[in-house]
C-alpha beads as a LAMMPS data file, in Angstrom:
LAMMPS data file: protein, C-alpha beads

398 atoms
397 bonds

1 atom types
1 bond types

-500.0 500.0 xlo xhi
-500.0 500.0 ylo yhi
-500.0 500.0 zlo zhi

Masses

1 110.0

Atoms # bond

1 1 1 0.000 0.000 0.000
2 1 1 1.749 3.516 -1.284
3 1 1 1.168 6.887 0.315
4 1 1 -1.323 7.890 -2.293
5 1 1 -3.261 4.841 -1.359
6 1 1 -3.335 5.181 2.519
7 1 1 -6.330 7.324 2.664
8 1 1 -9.550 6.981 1.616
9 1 1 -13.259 6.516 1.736
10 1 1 -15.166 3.647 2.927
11 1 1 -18.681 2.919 2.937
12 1 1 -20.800 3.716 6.075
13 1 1 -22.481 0.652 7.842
14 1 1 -24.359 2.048 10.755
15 1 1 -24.104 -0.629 13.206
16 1 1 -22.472 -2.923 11.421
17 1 1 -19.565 -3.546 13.282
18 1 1 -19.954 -6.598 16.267
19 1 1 -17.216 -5.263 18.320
20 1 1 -19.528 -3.462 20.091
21 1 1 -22.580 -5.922 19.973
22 1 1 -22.966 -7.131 23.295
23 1 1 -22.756 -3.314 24.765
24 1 1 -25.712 -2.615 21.920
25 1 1 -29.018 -1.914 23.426
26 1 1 -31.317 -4.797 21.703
27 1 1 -34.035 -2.834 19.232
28 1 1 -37.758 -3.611 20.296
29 1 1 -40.355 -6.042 18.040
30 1 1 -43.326 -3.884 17.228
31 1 1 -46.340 -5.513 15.999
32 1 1 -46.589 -3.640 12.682
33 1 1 -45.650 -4.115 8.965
34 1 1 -43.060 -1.970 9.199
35 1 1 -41.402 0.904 10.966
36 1 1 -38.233 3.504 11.476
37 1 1 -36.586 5.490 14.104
38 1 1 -34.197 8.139 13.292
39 1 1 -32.352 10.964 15.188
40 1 1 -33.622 14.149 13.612
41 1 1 -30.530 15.932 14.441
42 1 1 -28.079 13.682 13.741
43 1 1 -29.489 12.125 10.578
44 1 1 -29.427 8.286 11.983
45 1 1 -31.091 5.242 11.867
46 1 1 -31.310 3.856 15.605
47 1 1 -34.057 1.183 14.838
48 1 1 -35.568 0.021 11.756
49 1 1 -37.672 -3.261 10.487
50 1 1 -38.644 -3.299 6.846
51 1 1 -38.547 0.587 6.446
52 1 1 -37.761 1.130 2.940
53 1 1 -40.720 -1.879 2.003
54 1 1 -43.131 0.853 -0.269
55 1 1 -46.664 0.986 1.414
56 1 1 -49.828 2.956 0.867
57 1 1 -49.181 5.865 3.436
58 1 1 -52.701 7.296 3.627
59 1 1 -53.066 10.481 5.359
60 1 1 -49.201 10.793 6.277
61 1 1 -48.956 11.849 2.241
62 1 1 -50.430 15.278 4.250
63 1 1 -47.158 16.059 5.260
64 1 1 -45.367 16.529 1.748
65 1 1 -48.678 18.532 0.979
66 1 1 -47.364 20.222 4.214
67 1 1 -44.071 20.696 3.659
68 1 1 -45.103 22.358 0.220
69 1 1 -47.219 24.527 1.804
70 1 1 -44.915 25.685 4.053
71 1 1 -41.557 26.428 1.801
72 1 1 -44.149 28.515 -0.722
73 1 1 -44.823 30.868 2.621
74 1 1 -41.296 30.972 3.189
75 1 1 -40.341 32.055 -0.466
76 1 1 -43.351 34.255 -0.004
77 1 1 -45.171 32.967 -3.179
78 1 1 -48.073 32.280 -0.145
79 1 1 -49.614 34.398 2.620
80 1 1 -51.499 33.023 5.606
81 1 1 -53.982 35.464 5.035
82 1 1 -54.642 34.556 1.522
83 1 1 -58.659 33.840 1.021
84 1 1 -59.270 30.868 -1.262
85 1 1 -61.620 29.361 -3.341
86 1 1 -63.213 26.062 -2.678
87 1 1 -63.517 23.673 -5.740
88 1 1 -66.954 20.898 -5.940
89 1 1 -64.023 18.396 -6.279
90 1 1 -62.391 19.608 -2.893
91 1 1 -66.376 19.859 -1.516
92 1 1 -67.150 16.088 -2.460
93 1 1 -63.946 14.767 -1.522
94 1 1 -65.161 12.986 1.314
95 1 1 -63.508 11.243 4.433
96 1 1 -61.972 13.249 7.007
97 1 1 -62.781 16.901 6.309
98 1 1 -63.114 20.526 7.494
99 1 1 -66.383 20.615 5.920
100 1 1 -65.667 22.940 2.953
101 1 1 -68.362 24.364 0.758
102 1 1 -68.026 26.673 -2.504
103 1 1 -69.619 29.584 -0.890
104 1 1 -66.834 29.597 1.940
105 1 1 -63.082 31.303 1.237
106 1 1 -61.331 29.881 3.677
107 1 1 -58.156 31.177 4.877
108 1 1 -54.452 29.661 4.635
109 1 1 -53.717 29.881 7.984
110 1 1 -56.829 28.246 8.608
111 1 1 -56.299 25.234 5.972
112 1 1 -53.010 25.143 7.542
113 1 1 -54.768 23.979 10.837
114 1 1 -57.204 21.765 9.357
115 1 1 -54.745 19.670 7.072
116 1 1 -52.054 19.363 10.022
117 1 1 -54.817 19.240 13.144
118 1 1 -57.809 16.801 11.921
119 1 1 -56.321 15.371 8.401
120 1 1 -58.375 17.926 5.899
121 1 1 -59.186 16.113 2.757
122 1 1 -60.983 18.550 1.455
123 1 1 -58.164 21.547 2.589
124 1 1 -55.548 19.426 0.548
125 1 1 -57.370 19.619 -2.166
126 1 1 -57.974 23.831 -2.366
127 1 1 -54.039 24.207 -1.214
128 1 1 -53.085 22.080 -4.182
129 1 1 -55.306 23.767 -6.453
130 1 1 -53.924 27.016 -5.504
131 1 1 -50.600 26.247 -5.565
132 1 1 -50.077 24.403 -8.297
133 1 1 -53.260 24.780 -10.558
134 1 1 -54.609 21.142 -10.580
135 1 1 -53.888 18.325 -7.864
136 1 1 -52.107 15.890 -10.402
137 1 1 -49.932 19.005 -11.155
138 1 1 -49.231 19.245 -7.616
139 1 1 -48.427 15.808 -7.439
140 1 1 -45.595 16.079 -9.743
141 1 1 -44.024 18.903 -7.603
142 1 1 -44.778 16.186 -4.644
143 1 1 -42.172 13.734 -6.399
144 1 1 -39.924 16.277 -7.279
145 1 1 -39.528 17.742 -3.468
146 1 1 -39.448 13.609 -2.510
147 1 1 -36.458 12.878 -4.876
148 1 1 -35.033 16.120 -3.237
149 1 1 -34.805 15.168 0.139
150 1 1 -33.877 11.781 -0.259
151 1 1 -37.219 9.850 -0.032
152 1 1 -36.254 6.755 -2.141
153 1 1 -39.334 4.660 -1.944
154 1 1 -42.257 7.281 -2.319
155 1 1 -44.459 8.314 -5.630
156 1 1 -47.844 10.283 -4.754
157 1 1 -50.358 10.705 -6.771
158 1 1 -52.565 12.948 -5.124
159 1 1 -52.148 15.508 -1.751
160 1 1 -54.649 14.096 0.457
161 1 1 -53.445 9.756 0.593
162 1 1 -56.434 8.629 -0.780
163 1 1 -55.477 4.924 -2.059
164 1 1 -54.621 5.133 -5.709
165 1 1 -52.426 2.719 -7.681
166 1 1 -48.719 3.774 -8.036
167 1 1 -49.136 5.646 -4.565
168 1 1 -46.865 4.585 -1.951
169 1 1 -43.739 5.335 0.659
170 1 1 -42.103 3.657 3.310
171 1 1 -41.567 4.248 6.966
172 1 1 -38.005 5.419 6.362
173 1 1 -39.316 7.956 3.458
174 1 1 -42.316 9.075 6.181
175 1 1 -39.402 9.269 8.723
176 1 1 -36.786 11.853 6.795
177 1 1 -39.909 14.204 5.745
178 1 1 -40.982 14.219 9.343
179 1 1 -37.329 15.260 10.205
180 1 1 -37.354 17.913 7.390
181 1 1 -40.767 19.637 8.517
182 1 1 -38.732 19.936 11.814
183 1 1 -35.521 21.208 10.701
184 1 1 -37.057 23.416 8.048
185 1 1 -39.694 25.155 9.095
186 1 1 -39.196 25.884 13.122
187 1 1 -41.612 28.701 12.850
188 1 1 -44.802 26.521 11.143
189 1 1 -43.435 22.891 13.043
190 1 1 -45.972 24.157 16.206
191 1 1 -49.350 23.192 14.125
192 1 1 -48.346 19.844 14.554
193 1 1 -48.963 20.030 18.011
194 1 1 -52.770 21.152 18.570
195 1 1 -54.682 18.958 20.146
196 1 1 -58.139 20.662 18.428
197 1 1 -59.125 23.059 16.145
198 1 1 -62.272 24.904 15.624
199 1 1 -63.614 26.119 11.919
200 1 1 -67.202 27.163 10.836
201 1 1 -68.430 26.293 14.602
202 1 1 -66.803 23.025 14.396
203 1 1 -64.378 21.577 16.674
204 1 1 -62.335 18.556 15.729
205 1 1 -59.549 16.619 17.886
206 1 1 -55.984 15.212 16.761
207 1 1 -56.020 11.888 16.467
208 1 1 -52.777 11.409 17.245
209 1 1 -53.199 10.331 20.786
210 1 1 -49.524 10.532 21.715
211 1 1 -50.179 14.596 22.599
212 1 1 -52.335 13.697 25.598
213 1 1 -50.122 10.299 26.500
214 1 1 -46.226 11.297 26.153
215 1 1 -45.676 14.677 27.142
216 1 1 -42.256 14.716 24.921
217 1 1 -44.137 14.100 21.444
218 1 1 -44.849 17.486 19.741
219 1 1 -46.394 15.694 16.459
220 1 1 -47.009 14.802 13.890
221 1 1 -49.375 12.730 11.569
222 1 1 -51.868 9.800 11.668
223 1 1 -52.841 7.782 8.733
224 1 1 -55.220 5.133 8.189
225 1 1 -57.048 3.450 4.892
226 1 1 -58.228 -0.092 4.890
227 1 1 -54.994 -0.606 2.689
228 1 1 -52.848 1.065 4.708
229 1 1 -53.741 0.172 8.183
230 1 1 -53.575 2.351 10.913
231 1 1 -50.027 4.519 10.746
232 1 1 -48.705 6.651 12.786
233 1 1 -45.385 9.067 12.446
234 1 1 -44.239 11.090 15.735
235 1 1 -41.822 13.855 16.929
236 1 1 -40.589 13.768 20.411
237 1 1 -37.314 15.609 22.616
238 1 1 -36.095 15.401 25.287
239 1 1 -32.888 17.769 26.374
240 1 1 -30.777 18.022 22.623
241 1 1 -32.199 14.492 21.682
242 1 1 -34.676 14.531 18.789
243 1 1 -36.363 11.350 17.796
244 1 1 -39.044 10.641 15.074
245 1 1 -40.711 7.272 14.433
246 1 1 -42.603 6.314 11.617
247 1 1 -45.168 3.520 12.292
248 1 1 -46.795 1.350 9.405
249 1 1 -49.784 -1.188 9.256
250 1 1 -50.955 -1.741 12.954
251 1 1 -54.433 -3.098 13.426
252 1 1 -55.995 -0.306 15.073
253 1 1 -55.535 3.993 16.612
254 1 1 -54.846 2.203 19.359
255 1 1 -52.453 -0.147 18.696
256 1 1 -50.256 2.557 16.295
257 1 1 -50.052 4.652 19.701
258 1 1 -48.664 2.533 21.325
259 1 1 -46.153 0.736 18.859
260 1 1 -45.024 4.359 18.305
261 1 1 -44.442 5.122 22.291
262 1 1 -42.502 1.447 22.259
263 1 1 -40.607 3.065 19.693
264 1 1 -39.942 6.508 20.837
265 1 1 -39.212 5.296 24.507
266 1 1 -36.904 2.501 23.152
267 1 1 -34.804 5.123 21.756
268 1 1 -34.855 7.589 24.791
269 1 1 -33.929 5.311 27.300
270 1 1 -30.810 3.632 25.491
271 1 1 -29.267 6.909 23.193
272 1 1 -28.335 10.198 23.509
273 1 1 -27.225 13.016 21.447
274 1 1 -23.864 14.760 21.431
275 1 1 -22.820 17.658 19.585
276 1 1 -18.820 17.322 19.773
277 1 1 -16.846 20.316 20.099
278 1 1 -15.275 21.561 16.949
279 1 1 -11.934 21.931 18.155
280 1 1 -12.073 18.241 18.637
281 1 1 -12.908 17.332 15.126
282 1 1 -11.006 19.944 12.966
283 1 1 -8.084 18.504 11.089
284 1 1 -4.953 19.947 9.629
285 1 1 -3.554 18.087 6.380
286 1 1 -0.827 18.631 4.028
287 1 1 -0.764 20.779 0.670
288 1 1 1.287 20.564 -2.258
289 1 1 1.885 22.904 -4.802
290 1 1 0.380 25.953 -2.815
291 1 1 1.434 29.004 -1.204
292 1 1 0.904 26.803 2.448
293 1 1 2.068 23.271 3.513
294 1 1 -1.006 22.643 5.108
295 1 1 -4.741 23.523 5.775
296 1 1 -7.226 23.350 8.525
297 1 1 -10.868 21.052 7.350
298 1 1 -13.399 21.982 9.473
299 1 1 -17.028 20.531 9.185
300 1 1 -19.331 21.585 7.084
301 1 1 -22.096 21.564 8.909
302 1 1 -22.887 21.708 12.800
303 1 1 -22.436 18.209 13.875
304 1 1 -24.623 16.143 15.979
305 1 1 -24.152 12.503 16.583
306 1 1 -25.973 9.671 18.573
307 1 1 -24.796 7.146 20.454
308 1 1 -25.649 4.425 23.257
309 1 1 -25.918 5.778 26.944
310 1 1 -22.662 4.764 28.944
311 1 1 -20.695 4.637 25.401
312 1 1 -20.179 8.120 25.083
313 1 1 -16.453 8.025 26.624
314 1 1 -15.645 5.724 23.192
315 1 1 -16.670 7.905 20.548
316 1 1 -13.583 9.301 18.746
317 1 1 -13.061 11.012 15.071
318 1 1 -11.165 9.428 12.099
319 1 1 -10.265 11.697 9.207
320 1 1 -10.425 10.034 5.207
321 1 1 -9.647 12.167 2.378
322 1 1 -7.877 11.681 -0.954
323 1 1 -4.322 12.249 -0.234
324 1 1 -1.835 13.998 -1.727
325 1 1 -4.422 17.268 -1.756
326 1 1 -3.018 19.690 -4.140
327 1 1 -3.450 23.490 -4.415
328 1 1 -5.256 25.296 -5.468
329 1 1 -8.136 24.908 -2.352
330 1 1 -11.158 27.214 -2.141
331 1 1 -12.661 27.964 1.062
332 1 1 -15.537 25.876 1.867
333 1 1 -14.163 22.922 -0.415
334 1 1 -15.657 20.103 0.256
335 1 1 -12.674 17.297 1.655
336 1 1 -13.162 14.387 2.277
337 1 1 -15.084 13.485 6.036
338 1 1 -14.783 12.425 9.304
339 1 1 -16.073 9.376 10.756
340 1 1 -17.763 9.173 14.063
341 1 1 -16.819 5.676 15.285
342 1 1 -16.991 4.462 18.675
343 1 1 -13.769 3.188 19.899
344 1 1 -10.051 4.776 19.897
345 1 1 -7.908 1.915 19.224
346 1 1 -7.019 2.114 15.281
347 1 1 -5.755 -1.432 15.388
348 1 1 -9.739 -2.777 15.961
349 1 1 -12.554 -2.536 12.679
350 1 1 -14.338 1.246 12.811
351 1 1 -17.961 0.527 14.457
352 1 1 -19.039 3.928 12.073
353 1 1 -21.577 5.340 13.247
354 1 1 -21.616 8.581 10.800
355 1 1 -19.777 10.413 7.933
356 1 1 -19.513 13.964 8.598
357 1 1 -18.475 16.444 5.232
358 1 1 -15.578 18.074 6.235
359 1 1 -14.413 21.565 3.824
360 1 1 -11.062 23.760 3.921
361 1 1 -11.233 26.599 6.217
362 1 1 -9.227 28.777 3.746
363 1 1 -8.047 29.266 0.464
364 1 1 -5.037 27.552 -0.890
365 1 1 -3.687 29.209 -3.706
366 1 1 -1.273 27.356 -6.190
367 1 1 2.270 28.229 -5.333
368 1 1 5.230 29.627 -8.176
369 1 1 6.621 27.441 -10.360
370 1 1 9.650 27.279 -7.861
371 1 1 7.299 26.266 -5.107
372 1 1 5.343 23.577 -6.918
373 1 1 8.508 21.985 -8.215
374 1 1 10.077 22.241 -4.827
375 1 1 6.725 20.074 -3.682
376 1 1 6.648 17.648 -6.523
377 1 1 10.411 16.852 -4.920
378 1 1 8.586 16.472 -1.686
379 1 1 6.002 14.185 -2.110
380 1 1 8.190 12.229 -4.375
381 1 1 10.691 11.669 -1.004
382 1 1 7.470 11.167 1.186
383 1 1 6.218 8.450 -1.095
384 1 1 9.494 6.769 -1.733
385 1 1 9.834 6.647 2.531
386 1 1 6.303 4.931 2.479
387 1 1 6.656 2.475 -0.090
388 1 1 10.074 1.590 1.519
389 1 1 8.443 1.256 5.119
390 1 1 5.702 -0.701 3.349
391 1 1 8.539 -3.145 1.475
392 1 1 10.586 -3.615 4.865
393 1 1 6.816 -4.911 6.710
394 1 1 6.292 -6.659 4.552
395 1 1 9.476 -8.673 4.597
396 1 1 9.471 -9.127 8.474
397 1 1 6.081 -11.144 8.263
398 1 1 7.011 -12.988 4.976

Bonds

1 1 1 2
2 1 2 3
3 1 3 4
4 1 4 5
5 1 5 6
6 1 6 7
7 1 7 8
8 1 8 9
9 1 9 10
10 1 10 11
11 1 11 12
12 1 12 13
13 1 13 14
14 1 14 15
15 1 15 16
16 1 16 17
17 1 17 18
18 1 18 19
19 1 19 20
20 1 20 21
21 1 21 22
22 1 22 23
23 1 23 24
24 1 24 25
25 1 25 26
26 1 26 27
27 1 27 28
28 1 28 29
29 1 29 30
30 1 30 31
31 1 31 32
32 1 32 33
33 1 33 34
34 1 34 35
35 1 35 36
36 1 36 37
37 1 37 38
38 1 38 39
39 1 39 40
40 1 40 41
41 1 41 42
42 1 42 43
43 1 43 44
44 1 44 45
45 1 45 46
46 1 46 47
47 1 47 48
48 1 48 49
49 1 49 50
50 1 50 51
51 1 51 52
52 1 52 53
53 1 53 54
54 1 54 55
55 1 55 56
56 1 56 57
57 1 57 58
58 1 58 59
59 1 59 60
60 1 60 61
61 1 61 62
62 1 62 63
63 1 63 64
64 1 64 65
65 1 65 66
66 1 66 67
67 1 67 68
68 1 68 69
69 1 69 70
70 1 70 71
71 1 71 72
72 1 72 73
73 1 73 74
74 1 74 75
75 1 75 76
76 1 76 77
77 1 77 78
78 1 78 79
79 1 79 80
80 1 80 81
81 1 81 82
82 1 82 83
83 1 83 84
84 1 84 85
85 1 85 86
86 1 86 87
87 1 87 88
88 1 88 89
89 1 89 90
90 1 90 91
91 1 91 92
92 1 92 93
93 1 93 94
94 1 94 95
95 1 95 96
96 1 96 97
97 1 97 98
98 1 98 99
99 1 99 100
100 1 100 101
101 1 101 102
102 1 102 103
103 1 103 104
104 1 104 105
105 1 105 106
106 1 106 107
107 1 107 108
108 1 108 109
109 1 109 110
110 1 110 111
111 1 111 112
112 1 112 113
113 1 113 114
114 1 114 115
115 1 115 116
116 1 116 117
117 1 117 118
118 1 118 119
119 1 119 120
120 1 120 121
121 1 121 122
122 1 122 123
123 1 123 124
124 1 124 125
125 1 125 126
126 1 126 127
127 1 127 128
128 1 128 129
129 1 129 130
130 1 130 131
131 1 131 132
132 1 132 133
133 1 133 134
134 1 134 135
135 1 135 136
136 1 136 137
137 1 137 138
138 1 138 139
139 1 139 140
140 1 140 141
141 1 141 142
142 1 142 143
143 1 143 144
144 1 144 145
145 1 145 146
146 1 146 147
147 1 147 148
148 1 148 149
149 1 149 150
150 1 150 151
151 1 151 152
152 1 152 153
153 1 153 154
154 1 154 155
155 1 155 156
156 1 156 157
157 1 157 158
158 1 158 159
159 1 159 160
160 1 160 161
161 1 161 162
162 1 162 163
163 1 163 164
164 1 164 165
165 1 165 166
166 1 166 167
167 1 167 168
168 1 168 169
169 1 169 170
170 1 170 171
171 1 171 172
172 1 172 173
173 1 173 174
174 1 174 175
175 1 175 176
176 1 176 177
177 1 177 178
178 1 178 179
179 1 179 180
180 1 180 181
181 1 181 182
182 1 182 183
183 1 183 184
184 1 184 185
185 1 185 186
186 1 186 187
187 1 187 188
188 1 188 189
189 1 189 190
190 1 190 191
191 1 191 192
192 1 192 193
193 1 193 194
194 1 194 195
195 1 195 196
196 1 196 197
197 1 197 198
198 1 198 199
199 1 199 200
200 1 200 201
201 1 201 202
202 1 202 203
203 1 203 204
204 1 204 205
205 1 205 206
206 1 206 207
207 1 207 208
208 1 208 209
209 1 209 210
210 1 210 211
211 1 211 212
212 1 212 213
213 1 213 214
214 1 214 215
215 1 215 216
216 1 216 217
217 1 217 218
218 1 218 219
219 1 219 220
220 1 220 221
221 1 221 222
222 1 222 223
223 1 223 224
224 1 224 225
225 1 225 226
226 1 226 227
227 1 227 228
228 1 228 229
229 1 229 230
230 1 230 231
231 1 231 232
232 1 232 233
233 1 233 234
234 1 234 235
235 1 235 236
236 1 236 237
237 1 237 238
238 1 238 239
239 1 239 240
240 1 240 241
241 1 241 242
242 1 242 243
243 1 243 244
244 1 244 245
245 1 245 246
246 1 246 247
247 1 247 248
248 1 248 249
249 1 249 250
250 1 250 251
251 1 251 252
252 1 252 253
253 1 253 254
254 1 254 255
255 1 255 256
256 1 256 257
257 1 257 258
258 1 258 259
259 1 259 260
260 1 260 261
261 1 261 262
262 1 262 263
263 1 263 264
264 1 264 265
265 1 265 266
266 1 266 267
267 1 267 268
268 1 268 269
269 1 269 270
270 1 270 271
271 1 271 272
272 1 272 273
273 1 273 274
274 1 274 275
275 1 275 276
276 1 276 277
277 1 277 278
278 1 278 279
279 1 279 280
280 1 280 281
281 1 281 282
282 1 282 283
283 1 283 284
284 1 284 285
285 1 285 286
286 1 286 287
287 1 287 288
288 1 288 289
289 1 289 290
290 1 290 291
291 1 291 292
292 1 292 293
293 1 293 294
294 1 294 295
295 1 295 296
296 1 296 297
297 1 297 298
298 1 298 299
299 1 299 300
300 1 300 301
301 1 301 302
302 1 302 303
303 1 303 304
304 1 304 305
305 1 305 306
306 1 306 307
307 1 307 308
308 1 308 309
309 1 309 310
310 1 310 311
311 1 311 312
312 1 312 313
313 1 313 314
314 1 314 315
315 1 315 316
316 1 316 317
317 1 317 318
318 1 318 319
319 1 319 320
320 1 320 321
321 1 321 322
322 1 322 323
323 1 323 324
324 1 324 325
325 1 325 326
326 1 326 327
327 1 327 328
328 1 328 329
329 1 329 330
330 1 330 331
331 1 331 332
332 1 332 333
333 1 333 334
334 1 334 335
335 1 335 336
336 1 336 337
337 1 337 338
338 1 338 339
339 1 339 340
340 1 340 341
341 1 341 342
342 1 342 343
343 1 343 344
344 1 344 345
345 1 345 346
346 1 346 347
347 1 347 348
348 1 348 349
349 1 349 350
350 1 350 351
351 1 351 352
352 1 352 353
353 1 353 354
354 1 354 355
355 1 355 356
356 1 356 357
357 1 357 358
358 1 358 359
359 1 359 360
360 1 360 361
361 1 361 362
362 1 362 363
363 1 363 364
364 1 364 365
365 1 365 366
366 1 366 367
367 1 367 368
368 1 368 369
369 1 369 370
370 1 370 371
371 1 371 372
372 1 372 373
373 1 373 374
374 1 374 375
375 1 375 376
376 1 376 377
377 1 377 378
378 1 378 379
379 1 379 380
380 1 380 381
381 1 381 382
382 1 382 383
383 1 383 384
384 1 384 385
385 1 385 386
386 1 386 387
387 1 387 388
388 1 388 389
389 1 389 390
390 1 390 391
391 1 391 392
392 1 392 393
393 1 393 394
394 1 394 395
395 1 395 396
396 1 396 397
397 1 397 398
């Protein structure tokens, strides 16, 4: 193995590694076709079963009409104030409903509350209309924002989840938009956790019943369809630790509850979130051919990273990049990352537990022809070392 060849990538397994097995809190059987919990902050998988296996969502699809909803306010294309129109197709829509008529105009804001509070068929239906001209057009922007953020196993057809063939997602899918409308949209993620709402005279409960049962949970959908079974996904913290679960095909609004509280307390009792200190993962590597030897990689985004109660002393950082890095560097380059892995002992296999983007802190301009010349001689000495140290192992165990 040559210099150029000591460094590099290698794909992330989260989990994977045995070395830490027996320390590894055991994940929970729920009775459910599939589910998915993730760390919102963090990005990772603590506990999954079948999660990417594509399922009728039913009325979780309300949270991509959501999330829609909410980036158009945010780019200001929409105004909470806006008055709408209400379509026969949104008044005949059936199932759960505010109970929209054509002679109404009913408010954003309001919609808002109706879609996110008691599952709005009917508000889906003006929103997507408005937004987008036609449902089936607003469909297509569905996919599009779904291939976006990384939602492999979802296709929708419509904004509301009423079963239609070719419409599906998974619990892992469910699980990353759920994490998005969080991250996102801090200033709209509070709908999710009304208990009621009252339009036209009418009040109409949640039905997620986690608000009332599990004081941590601050959302966010329910689903059901006799395809789909009963589904449930849900938000909860507690201190920096953000969990959301995503709960498929249980046999009743009971029974999704409580799968998802299984879930959610599974992952609070047995992990915790750390946000390292970025003195402790910044790295300085070598340059050739610039006007600097070397350059600090910092991360590229804040990092957060989870990890079993009582491990915490083992996490440690492990730096992979393409080496020899040559000038010029831009600020903000992206590379290579760090891994997360929990143990410090190089000599044992890397339990990864993430990758974390790592970019140059500063720019790296190339160096005179002098300088670069001067570095070509170098590296050519650094490699020629290397391979040499590499030759004389290899003869001591031959």
């Amino acid at each position: 193995m040559t210099f150029l060849k000591t460094i590099i990538f290698i794909t992330t397994v989260l989990f994977s590694c045995a070395t830490y097995a027996s320390n590894w809190p055991t994940p929970p059987t729920l009775e459910a076709k599939s589910w998915a919990l993730i760390d919102a902050r963090s990005g990772q998988v603590v506990v999954e079963h079948n999660a990417n296996e594509e399922l009728p969502p039913a009325s979780l699809t309300k949270m991509m009409t959501l999330y829609l909803i909410f980036e158009d306010l945010k780019l200001g294309r929409l105004h909470k104030d806006e008055q709408l129109n209400v379509s026969k197709k949104a008044w005949k829509i059936g199932g759960s409903t505010m109970f929209l008529e054509p002679r109404m105009h009913p408010k954003v804001d309001d919609l808002i509350h109706g879609i996110a509070t008691f599952s709005g068929n009917d508000a889906c239906i003006v929103m997507a209309e408005h937004l987008a001209g036609s449902e089936s057009a607003f469909a297509q922007r569905m996919n599009e924002k779904a291939k976006e953020l990384g939602m492999k196993h979802s296709h929708f057809m419509n904004a509301t989840g009423f079963p239609a063939k070719g419409h599906h997602s998974s619990a892992m899918d469910m699980a990353i938009l759920a994490a998005a409308l969080w991250r996102d949209f801090p200033e709209d993620y509070g709908v999710f956790s009304e208990k009621s709402f009252t339009y036209d005279g009418r009040k109409q409960p949640n039905r997620n019943r986690l608000l009332w049962s599990m004081p941590e949970v601050d959302g966010l959908k329910t689903g059901h369809t006799k395809e789909a079974g009963y589904c449930l996904v849900s938000s909860a913290e507690h201190d920096q630790t953000r969990f959301v679960s995503a709960v498929f095909g249980t046999t009743s609004d009971h029974q999704r509850a409580k799968q998802s509280k299984v879930l959610l307390t599974h992952g609070f009792r047995n992990f915790v979130t750390l946000r390292p200190m970025e003195r402790d993962i910044r790295r300085q590597i070598d340059v050739y051919g610039g006007t600097s030897e070397h350059v600090w990689l910092k991360p590229a985004a804040p990092v957060w990273v989870t990890v079993p109660k009582g491990l915490e002393k083992q996490l440690s950082f492990r730096l992979r990049y393409d080496s020899p890095m040559h000038a010029p560097i831009t600020k903000g380059q992206e590379i290579g990352s760090i891994d997360a892995v929990l143990g410090k002992d190089d000599s044992k296999p890397a339990n990864i537990l993430v990758h974390i983007p790592m970019q140059a802190a500063r720019d790296v301009p190339e160096a005179s022809w002098f300088g670069r010349k001067w570095d070509d001689l170098r590296l050519w000495w650094k490699e020629k070392e290397a391979n040499e140290a590499d030759s004389e192992s290899e003869n001591k165990h031959s």
